[in-house]
N, C-alpha and C positions, 0 to 999 in steps of 0.2 A: 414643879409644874402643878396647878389647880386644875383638879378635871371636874370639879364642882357646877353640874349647871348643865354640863357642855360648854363651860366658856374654858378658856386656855389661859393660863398667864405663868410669869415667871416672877417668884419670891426671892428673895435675899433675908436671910435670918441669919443675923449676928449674937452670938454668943461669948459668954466670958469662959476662961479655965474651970468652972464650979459645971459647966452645962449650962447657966442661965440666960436667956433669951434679955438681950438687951436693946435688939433693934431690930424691929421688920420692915422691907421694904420692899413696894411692890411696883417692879418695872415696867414700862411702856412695851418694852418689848412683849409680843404676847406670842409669837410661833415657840416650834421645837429647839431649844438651845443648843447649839451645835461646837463652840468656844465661853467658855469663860474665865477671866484673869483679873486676879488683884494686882494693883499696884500700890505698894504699900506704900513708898514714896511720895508719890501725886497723891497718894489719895484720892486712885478715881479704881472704877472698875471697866473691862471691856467685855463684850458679851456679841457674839456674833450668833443667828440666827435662822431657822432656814425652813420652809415647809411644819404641817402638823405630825409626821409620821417619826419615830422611832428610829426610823433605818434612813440612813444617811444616803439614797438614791441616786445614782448618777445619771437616771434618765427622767427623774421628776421636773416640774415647773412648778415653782415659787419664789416669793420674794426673799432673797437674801438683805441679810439689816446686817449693820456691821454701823456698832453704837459706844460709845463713851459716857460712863457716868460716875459723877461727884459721890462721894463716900452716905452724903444722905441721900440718892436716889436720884438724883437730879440728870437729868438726858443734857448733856454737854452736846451733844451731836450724835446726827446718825446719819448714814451713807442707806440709800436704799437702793438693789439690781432687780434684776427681772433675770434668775437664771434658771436653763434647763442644763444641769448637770448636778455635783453635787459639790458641797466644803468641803476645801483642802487643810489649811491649817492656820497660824496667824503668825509668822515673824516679826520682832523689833530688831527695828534698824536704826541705831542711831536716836531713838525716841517714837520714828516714824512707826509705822507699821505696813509690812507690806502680806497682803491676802491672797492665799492661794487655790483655785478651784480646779475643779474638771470642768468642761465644758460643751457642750451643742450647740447652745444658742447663750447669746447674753448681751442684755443692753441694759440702758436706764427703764425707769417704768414705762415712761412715755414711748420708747423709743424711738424718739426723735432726735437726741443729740448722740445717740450712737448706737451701734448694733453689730455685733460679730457674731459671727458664722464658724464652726468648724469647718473646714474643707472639705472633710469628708462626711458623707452622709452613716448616720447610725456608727461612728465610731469617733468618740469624744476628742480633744484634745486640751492643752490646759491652758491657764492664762494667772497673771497677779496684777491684784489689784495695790497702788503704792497710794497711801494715805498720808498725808503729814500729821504731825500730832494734831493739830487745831481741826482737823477735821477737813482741810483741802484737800480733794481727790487730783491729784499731781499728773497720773499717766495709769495707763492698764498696756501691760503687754501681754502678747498674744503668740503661744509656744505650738504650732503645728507641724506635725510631722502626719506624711500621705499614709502611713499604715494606724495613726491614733499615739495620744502616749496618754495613761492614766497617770496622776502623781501619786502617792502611797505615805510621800515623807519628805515634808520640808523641815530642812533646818541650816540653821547659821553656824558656820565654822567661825567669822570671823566677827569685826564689825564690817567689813567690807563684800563676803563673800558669803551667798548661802546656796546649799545642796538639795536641789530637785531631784528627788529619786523615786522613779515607776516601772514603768512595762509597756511596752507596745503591745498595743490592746487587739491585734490579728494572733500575734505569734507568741504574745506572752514572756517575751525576750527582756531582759533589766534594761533601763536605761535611766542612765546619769548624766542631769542636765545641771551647769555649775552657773549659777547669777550672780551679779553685785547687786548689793543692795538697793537699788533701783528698779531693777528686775530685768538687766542689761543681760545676755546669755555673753558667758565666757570662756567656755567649753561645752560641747557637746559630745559625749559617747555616738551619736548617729549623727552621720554628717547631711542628712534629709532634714532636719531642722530648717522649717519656714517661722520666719522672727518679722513678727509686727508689734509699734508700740503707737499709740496713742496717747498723746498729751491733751491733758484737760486744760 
């Protein structure tokens, strides 16, 4: 991060085994970085984004970016939300990537092609975003449960199956939510699971 100025942004410095600086690069993305991943493979890098602050808030509003770039700096795409909650984490599935947040409120910027609500007021619930590699936004599903569920820990068991685990945000209780790689729910620990999905 540059705090030079008061302007914001985010570097990439590439270095060899010596220490020596062999490439800088300086991203579009300009908020607080909240994910970053090489693929060394592609040869690209993914960098999700969220708010100016430090602390990862789940009741803040800002623009979440969720971007793909070529190994010289290059913005392949970028996915831009409008949320009030906070980043959860980044799963690959299959190449895909599917994104996981807490949630209040969340739509497109405009919101006008879509807009979801947690059900319950002042108590979050979660949702994923499924991206395809090229940058098609596929579907967002939408995980409610009437007492809140915060996530805490996504991750993939398989290529097919990945593990939601949080807490019901009244009682503080664990709860373990199992998806496919879609972001299909395939078990649920709390059988009050309200499952909505939106195809884009």
């Amino acid at each position: 991060r540059n705090w030079l100025k008061q302007q914001a942004g985010n570097v990439i410095i590439k270095t060899n085994w010596k220490g020596e600086v062999v490439q800088t690069l300086m991203l579009k993305a300009d908020k607080y970085p909240r994910y970053f991943f090489v693929d060394e493979i592609n040869e690209q890098y993914v960098v999700v984004t969220k708010g100016d602050n430090t602390i990862n808030d789940m009741f803040s509003k800002d623009t979440l970016s969720i971007s793909l770039y070529d190994y010289s700096g290059n913005q392949v795409w970028d996915k831009q939300f409008l949320l009030n909650g906070n980043f959860g984490d980044v799963v690959f599935t299959n190449s895909n990537l599917l994104v996981t947040c807490n949630f209040n409120q969340f739509s497109d910027l405009s919101g006008k092609n879509f807009s979801l609500k947690s059900d319950h007021q002042n108590q979050p619930n979660a949702l994923s975003i499924y991206i395809k590699r090229d940058g098609t936004l596929k579907s967002i599903c939408q995980y409610t449960f009437p007492e809140g569920f915060a996530v805490d820990i996504s991750r993939k068991i398989n290529s097919n199956l990945i593990n939601l685990f949080g807490k019901v945000k009244t009682s503080n209780e664990p709860l373990y939510l199992l998806i496919d790689s879609e972001g299909i729910p395939v078990f649920s620990s709390n059988q009050t699971l309200k499952f909505n999905i939106a195809e884009m």
